[in-house]
mmCIF file of the N, C-alpha and C atoms, coordinates in Angstrom:
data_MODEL
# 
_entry.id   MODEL 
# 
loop_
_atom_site.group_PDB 
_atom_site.id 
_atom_site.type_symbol 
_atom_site.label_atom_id 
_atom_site.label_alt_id 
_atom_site.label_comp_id 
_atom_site.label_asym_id 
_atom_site.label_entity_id 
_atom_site.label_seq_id 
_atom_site.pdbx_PDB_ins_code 
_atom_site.Cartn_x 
_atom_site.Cartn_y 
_atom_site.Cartn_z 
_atom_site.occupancy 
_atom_site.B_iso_or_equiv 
_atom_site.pdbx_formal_charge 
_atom_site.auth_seq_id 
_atom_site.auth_comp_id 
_atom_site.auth_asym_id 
_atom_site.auth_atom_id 
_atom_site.pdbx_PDB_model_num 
ATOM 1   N N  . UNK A 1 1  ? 15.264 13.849 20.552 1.00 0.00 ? 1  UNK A N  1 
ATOM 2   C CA . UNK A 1 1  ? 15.946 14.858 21.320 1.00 0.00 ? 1  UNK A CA 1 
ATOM 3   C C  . UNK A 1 1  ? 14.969 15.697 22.138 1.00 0.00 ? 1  UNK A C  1 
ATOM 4   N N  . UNK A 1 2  ? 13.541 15.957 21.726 1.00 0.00 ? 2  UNK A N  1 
ATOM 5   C CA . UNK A 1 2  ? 12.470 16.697 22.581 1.00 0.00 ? 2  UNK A CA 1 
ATOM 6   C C  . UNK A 1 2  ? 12.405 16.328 23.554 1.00 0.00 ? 2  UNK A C  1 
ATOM 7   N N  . UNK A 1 3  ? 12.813 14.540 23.669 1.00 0.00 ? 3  UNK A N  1 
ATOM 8   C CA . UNK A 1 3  ? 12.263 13.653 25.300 1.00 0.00 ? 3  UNK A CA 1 
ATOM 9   C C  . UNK A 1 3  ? 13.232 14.348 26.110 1.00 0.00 ? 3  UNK A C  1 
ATOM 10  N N  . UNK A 1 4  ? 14.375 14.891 25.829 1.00 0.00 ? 4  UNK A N  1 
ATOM 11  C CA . UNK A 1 4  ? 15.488 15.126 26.962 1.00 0.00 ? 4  UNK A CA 1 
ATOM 12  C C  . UNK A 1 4  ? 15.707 17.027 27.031 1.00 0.00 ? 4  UNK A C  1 
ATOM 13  N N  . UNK A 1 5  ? 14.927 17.713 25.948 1.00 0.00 ? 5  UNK A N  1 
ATOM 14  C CA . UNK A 1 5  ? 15.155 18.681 25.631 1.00 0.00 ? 5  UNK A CA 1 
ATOM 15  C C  . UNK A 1 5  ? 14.160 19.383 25.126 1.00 0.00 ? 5  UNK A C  1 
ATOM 16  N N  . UNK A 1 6  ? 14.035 21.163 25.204 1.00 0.00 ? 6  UNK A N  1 
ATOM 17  C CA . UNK A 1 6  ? 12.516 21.435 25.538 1.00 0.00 ? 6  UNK A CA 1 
ATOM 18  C C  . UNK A 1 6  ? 12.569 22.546 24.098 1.00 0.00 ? 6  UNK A C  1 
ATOM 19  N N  . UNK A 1 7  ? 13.953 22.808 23.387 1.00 0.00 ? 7  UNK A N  1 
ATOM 20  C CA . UNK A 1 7  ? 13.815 22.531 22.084 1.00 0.00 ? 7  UNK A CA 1 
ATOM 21  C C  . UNK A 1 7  ? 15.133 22.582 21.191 1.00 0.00 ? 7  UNK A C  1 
ATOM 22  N N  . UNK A 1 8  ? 15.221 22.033 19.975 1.00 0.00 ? 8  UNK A N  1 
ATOM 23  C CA . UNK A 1 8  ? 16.062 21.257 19.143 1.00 0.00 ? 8  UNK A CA 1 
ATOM 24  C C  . UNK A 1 8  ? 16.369 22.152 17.892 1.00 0.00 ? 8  UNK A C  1 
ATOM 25  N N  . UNK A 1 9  ? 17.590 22.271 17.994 1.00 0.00 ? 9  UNK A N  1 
ATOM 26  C CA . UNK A 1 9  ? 18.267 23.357 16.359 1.00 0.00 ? 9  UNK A CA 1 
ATOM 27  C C  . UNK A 1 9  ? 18.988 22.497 15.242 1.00 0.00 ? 9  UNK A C  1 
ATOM 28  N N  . UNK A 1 10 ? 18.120 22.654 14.186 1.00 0.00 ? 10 UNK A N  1 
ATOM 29  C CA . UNK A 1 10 ? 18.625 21.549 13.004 1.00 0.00 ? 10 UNK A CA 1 
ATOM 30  C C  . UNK A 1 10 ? 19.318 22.915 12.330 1.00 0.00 ? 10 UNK A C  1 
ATOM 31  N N  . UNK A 1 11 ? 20.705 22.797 12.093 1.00 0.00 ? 11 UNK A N  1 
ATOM 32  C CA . UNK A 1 11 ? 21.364 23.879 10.716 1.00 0.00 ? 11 UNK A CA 1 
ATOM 33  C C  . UNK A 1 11 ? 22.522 22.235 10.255 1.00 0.00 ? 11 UNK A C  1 
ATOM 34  N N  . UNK A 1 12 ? 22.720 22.752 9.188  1.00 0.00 ? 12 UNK A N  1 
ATOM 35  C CA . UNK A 1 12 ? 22.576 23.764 8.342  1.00 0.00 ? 12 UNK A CA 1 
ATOM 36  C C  . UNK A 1 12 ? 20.887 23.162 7.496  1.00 0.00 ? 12 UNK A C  1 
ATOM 37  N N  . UNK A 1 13 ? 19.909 23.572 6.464  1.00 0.00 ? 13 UNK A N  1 
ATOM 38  C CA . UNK A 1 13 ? 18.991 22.956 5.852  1.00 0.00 ? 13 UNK A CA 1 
ATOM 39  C C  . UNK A 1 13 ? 19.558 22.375 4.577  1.00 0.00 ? 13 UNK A C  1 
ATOM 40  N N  . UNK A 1 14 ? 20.691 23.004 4.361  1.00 0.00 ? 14 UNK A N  1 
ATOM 41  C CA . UNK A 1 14 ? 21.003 22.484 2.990  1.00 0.00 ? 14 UNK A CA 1 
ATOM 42  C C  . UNK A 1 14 ? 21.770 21.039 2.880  1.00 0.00 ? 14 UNK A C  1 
ATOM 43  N N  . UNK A 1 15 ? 21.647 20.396 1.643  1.00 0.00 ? 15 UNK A N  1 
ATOM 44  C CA . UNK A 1 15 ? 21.842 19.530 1.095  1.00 0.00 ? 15 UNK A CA 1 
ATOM 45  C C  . UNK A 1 15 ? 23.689 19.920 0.283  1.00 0.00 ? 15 UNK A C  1 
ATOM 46  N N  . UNK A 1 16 ? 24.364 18.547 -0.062 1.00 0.00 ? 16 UNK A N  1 
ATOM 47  C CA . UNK A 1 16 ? 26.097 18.933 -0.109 1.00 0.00 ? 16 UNK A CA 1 
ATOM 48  C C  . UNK A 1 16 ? 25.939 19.865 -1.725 1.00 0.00 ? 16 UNK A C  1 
ATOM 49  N N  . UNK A 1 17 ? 24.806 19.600 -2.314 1.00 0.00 ? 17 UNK A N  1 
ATOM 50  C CA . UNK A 1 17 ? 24.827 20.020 -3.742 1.00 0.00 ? 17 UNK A CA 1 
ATOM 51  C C  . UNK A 1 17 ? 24.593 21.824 -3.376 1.00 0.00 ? 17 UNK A C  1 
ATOM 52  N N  . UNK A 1 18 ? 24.414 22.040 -2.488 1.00 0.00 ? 18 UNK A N  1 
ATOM 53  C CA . UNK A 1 18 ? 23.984 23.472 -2.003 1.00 0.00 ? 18 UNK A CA 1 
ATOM 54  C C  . UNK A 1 18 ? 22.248 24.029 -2.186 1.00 0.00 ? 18 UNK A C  1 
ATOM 55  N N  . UNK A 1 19 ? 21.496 22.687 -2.144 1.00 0.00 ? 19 UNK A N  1 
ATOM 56  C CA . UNK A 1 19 ? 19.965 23.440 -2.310 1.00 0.00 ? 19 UNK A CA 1 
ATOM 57  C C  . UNK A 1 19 ? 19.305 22.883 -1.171 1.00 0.00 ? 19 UNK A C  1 
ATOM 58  N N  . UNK A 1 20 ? 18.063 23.695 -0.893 1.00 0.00 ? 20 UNK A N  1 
ATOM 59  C CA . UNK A 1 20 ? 17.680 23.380 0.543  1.00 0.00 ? 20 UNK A CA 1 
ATOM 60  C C  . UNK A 1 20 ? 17.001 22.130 0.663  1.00 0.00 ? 20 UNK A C  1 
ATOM 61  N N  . UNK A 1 21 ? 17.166 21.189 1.222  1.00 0.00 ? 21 UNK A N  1 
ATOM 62  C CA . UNK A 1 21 ? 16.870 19.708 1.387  1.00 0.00 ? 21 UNK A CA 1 
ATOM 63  C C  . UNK A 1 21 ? 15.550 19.695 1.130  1.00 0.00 ? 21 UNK A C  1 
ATOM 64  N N  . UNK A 1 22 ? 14.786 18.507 0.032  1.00 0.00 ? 22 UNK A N  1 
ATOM 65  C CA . UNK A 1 22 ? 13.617 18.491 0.228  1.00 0.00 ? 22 UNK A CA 1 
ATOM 66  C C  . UNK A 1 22 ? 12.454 18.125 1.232  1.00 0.00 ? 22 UNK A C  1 
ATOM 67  N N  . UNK A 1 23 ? 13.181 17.969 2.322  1.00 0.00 ? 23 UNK A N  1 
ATOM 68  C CA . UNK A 1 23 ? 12.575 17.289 3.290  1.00 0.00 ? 23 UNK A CA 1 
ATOM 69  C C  . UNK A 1 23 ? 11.865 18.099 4.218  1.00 0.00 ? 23 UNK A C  1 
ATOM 70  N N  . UNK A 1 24 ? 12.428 19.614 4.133  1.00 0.00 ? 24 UNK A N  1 
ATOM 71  C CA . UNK A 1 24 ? 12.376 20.676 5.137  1.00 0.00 ? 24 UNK A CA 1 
ATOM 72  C C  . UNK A 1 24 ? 10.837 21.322 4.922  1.00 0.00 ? 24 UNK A C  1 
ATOM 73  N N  . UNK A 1 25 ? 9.961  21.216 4.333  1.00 0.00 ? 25 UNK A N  1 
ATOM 74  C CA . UNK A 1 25 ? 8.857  21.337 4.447  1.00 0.00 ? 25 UNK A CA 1 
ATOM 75  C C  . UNK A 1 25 ? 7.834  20.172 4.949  1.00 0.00 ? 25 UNK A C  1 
ATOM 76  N N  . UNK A 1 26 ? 7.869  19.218 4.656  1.00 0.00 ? 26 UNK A N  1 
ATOM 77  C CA . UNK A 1 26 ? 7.394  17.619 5.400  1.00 0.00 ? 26 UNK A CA 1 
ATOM 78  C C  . UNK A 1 26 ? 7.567  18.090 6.596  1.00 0.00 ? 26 UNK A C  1 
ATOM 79  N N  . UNK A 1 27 ? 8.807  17.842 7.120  1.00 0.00 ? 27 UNK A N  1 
ATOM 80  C CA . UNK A 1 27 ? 9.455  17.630 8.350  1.00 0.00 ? 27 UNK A CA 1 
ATOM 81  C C  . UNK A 1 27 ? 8.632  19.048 8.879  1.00 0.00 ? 27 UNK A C  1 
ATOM 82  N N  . UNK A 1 28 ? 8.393  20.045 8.571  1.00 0.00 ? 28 UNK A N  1 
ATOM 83  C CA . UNK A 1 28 ? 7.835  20.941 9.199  1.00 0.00 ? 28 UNK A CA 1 
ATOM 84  C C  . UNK A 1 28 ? 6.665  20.815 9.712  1.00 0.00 ? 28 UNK A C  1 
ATOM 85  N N  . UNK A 1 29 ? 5.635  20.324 8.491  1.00 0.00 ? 29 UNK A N  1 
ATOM 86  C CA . UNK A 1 29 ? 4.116  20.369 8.421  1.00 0.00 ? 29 UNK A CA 1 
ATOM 87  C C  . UNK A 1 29 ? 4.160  19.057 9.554  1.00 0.00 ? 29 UNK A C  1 
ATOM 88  N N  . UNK A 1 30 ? 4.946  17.996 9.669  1.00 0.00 ? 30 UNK A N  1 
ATOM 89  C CA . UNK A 1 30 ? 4.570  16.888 10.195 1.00 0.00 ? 30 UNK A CA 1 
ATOM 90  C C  . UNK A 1 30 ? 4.522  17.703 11.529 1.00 0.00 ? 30 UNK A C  1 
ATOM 91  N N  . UNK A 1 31 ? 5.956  18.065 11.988 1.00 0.00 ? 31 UNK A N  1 
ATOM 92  C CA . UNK A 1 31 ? 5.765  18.309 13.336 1.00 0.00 ? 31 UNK A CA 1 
ATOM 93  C C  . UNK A 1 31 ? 5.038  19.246 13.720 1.00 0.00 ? 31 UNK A C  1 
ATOM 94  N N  . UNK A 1 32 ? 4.751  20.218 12.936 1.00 0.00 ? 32 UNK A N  1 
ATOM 95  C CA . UNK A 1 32 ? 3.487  21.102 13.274 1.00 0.00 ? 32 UNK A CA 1 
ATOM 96  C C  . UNK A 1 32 ? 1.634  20.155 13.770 1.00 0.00 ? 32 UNK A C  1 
ATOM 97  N N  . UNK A 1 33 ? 1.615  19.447 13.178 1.00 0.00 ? 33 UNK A N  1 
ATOM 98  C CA . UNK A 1 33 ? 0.341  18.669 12.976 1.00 0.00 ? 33 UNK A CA 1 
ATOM 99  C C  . UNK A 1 33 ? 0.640  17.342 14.073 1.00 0.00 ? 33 UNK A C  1 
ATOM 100 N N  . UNK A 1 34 ? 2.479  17.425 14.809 1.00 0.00 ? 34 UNK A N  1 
ATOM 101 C CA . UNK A 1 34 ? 2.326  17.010 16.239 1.00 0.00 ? 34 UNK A CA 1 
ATOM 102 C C  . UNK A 1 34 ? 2.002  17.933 17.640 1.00 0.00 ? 34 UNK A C  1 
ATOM 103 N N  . UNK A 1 35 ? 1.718  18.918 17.298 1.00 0.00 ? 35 UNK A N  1 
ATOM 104 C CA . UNK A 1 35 ? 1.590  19.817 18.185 1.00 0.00 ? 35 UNK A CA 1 
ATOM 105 C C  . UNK A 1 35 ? 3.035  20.316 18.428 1.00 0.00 ? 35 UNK A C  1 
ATOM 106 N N  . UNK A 1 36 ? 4.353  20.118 17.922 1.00 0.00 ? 36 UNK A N  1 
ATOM 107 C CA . UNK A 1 36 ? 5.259  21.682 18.044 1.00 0.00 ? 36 UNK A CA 1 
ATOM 108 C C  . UNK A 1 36 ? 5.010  22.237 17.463 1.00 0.00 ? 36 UNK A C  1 
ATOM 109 N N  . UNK A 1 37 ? 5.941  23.544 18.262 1.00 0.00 ? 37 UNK A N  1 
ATOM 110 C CA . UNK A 1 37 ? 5.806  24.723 17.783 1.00 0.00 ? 37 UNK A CA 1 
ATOM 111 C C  . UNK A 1 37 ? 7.584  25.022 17.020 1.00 0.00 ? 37 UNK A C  1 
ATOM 112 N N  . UNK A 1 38 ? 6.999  25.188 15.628 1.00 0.00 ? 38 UNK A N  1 
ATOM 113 C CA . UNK A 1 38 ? 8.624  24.967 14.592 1.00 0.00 ? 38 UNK A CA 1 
ATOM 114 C C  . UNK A 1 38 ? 8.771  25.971 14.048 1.00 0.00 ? 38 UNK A C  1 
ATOM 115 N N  . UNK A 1 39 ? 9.790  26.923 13.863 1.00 0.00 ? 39 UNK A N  1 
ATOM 116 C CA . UNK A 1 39 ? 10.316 27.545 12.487 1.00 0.00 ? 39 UNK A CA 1 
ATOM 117 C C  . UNK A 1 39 ? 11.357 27.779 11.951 1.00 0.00 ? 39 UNK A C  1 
ATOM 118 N N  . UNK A 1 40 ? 12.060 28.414 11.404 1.00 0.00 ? 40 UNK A N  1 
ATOM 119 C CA . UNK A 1 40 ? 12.731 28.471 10.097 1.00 0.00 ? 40 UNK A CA 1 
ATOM 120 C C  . UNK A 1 40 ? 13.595 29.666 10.431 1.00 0.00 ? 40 UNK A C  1 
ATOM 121 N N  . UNK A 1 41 ? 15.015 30.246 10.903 1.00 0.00 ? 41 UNK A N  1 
ATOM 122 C CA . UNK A 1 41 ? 15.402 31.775 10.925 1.00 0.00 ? 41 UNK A CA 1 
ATOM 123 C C  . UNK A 1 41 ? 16.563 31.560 10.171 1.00 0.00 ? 41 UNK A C  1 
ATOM 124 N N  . UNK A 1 42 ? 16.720 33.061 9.835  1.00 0.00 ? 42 UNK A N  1 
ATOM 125 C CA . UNK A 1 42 ? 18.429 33.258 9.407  1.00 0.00 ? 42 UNK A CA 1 
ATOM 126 C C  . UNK A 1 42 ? 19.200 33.526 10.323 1.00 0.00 ? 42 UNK A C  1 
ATOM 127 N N  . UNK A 1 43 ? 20.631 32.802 10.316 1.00 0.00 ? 43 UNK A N  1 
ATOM 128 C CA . UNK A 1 43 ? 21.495 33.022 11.087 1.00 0.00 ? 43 UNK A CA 1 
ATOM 129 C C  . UNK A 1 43 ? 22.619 34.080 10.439 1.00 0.00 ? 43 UNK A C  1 
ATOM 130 N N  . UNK A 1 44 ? 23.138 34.531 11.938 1.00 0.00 ? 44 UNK A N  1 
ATOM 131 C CA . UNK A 1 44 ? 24.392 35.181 11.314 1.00 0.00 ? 44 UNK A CA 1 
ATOM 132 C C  . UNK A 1 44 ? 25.947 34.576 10.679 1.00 0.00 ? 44 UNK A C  1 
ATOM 133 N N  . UNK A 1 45 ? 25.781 33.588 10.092 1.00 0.00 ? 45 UNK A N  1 
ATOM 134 C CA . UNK A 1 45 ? 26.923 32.404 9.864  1.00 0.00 ? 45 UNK A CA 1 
ATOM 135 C C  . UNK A 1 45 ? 26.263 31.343 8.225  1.00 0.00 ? 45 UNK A C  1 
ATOM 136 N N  . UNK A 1 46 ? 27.050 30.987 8.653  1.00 0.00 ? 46 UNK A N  1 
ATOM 137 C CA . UNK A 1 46 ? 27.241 30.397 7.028  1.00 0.00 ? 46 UNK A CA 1 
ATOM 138 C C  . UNK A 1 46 ? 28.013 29.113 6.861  1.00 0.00 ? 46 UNK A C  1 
ATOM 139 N N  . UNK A 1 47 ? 27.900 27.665 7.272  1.00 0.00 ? 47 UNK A N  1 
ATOM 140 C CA . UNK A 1 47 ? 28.516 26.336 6.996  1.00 0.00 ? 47 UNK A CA 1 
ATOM 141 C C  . UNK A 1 47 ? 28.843 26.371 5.775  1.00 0.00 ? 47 UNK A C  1 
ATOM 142 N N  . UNK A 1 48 ? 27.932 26.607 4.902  1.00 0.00 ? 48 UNK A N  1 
ATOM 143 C CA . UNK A 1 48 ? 27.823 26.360 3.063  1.00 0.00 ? 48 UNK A CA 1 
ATOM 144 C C  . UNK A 1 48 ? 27.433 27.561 2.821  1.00 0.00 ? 48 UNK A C  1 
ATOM 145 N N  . UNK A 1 49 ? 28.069 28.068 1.117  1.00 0.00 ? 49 UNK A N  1 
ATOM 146 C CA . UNK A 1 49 ? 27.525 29.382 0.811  1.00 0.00 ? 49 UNK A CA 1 
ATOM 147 C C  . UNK A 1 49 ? 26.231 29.098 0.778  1.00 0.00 ? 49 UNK A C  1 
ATOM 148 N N  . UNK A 1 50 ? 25.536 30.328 1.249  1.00 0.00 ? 50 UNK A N  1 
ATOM 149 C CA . UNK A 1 50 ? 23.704 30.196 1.202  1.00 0.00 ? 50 UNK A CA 1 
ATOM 150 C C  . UNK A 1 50 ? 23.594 29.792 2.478  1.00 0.00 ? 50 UNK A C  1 
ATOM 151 N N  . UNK A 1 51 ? 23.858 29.036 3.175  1.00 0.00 ? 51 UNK A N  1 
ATOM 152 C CA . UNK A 1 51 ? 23.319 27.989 4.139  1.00 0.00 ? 51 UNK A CA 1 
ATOM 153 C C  . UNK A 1 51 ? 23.137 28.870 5.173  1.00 0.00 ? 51 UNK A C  1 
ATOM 154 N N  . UNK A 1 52 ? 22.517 29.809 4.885  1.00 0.00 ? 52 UNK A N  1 
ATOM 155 C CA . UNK A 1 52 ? 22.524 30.609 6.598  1.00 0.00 ? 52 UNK A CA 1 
ATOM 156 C C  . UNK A 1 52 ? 21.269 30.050 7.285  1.00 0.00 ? 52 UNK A C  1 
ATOM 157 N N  . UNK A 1 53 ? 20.388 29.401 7.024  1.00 0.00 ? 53 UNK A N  1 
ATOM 158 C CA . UNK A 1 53 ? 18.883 28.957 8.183  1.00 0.00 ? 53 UNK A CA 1 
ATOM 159 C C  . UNK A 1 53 ? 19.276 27.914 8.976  1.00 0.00 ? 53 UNK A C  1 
ATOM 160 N N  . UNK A 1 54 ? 18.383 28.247 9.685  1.00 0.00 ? 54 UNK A N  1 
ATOM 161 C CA . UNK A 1 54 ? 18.230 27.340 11.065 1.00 0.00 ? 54 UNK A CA 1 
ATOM 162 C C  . UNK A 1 54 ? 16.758 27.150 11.238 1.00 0.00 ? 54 UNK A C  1 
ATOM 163 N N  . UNK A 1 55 ? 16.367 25.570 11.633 1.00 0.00 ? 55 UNK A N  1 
ATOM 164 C CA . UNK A 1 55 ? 15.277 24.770 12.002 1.00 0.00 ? 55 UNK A CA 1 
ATOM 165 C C  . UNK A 1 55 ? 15.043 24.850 13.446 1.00 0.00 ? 55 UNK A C  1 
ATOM 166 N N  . UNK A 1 56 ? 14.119 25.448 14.170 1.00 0.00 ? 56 UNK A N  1 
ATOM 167 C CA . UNK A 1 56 ? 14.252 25.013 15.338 1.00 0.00 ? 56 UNK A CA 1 
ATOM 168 C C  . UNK A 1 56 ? 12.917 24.914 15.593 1.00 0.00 ? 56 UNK A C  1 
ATOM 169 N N  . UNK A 1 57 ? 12.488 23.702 16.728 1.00 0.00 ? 57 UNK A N  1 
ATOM 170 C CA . UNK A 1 57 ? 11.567 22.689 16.804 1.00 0.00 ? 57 UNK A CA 1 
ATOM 171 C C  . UNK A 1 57 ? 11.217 22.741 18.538 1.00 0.00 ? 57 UNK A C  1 
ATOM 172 N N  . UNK A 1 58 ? 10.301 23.474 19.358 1.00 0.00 ? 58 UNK A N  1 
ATOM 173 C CA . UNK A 1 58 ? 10.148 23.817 20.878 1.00 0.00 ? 58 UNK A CA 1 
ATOM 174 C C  . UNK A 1 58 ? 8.896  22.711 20.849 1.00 0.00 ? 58 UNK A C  1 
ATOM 175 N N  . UNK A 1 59 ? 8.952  21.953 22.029 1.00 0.00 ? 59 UNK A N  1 
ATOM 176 C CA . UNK A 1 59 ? 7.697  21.097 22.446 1.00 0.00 ? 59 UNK A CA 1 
ATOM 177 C C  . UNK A 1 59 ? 6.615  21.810 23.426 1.00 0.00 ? 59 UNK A C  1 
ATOM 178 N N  . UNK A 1 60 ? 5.755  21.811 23.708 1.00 0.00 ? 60 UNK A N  1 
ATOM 179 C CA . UNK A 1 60 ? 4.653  22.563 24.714 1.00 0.00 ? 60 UNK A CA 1 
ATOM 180 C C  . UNK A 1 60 ? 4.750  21.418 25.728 1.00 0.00 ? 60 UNK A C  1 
ATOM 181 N N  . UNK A 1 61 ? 4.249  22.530 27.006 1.00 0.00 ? 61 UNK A N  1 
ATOM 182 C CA . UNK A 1 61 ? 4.018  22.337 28.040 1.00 0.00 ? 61 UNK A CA 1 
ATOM 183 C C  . UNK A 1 61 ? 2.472  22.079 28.261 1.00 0.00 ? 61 UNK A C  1 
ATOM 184 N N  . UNK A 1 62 ? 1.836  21.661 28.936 1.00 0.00 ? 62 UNK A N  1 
ATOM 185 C CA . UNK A 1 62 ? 0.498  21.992 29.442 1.00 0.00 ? 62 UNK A CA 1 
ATOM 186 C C  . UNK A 1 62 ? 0.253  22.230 30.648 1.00 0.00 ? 62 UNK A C  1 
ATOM 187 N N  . UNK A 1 63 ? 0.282  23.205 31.030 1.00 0.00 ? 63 UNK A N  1 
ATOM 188 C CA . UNK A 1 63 ? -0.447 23.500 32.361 1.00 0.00 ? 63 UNK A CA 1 
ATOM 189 C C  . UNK A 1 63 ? -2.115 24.047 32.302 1.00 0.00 ? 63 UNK A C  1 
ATOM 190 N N  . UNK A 1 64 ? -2.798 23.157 32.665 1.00 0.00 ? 64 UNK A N  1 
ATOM 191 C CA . UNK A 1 64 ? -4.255 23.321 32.548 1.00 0.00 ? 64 UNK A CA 1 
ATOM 192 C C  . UNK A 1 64 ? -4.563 23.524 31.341 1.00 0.00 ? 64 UNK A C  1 
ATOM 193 N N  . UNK A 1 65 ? -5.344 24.662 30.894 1.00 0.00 ? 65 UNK A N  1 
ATOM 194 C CA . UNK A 1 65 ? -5.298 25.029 29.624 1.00 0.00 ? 65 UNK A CA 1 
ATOM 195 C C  . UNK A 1 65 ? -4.462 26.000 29.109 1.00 0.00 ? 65 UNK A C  1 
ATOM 196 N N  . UNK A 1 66 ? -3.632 26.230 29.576 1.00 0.00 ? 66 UNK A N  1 
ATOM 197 C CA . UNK A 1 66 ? -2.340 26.842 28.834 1.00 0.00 ? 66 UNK A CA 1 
ATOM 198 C C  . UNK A 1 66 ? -1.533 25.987 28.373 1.00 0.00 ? 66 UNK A C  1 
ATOM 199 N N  . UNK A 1 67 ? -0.814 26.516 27.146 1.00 0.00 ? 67 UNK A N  1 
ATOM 200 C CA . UNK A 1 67 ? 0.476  25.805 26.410 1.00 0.00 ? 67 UNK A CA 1 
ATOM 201 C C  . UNK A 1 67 ? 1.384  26.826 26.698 1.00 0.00 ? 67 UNK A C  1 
ATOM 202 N N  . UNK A 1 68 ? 2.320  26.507 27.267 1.00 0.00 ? 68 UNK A N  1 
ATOM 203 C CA . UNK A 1 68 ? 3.992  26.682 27.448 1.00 0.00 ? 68 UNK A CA 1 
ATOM 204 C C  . UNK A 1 68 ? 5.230  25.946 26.478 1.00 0.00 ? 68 UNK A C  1 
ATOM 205 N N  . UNK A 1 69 ? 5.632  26.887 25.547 1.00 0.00 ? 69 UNK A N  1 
ATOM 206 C CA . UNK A 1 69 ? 6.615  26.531 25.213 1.00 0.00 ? 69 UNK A CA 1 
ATOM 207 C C  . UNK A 1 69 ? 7.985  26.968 25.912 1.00 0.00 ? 69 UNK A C  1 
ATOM 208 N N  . UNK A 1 70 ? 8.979  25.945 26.295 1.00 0.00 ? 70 UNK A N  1 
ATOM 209 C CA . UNK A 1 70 ? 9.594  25.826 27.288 1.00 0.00 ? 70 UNK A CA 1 
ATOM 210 C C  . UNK A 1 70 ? 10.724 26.258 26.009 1.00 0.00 ? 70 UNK A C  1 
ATOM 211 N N  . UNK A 1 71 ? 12.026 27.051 26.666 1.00 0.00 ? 71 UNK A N  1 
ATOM 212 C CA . UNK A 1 71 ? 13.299 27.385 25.620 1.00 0.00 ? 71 UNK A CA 1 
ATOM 213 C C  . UNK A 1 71 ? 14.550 26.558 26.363 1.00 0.00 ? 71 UNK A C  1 
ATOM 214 N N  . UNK A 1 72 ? 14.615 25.188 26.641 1.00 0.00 ? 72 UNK A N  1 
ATOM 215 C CA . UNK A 1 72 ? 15.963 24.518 27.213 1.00 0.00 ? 72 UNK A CA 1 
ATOM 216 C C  . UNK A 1 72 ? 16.491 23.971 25.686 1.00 0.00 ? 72 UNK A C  1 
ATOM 217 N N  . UNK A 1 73 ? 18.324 24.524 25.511 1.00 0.00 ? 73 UNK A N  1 
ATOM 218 C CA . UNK A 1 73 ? 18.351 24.302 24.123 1.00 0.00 ? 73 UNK A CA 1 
ATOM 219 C C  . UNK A 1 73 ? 18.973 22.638 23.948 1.00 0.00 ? 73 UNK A C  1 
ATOM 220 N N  . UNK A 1 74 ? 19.135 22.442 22.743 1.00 0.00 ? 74 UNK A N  1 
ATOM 221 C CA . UNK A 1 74 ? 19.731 20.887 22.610 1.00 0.00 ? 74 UNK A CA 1 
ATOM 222 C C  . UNK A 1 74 ? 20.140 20.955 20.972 1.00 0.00 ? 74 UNK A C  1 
ATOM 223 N N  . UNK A 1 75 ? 21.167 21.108 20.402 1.00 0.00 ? 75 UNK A N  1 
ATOM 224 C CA . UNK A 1 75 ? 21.527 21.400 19.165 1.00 0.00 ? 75 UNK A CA 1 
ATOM 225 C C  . UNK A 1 75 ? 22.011 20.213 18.516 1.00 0.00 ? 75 UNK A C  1 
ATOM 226 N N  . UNK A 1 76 ? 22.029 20.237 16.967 1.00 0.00 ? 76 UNK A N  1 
ATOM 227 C CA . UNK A 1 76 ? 22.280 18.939 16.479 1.00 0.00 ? 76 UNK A CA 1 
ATOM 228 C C  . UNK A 1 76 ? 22.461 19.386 14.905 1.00 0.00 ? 76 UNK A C  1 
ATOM 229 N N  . UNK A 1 77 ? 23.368 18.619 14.198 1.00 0.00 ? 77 UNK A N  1 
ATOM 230 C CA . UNK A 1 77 ? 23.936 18.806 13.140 1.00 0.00 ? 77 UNK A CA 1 
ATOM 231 C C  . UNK A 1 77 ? 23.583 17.739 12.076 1.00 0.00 ? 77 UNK A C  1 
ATOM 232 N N  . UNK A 1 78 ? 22.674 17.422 10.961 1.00 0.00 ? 78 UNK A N  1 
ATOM 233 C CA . UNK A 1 78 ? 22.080 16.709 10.562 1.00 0.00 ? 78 UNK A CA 1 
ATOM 234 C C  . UNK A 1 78 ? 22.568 16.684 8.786  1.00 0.00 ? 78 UNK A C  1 
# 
């Protein structure tokens, strides 16, 4: 979704049993150590009790030696 979009909202994090998926730290460190820029917020809403976070995942720009993270959104339900 980054190729078409400049950044990507994973909610809810949780898993159907109601605990936060184990994957959500991997999936972080990986894409961090691709060069996005990722984190983690609370939302004002709630899919599942608890489930208020949101993943969101911005790709950089490069212009010369600057990095630009660009905010075009692209949402997705996982």
């Amino acid at each position: 979704m980054l190729y078409v979009a400049s950044e990507v909202r994973i909610f809810p994090l949780m898993t159907l049993q109601g605990q936060r998926s184990v994957h959500v730290e991997s999936i972080v460190q990986f894409l961090r150590d691709q060069g996005y820029e990722v984190g983690i917020q609370k939302v004002p809403y709630e899919l599942q009790r608890g489930g208020n976070e949101m993943l969101w995942i911005r790709r950089a720009v490069h212009i010369g030696e600057t990095v630009v993270f660009l905010r075009h959104v692209a949402c997705a339900r996982i």
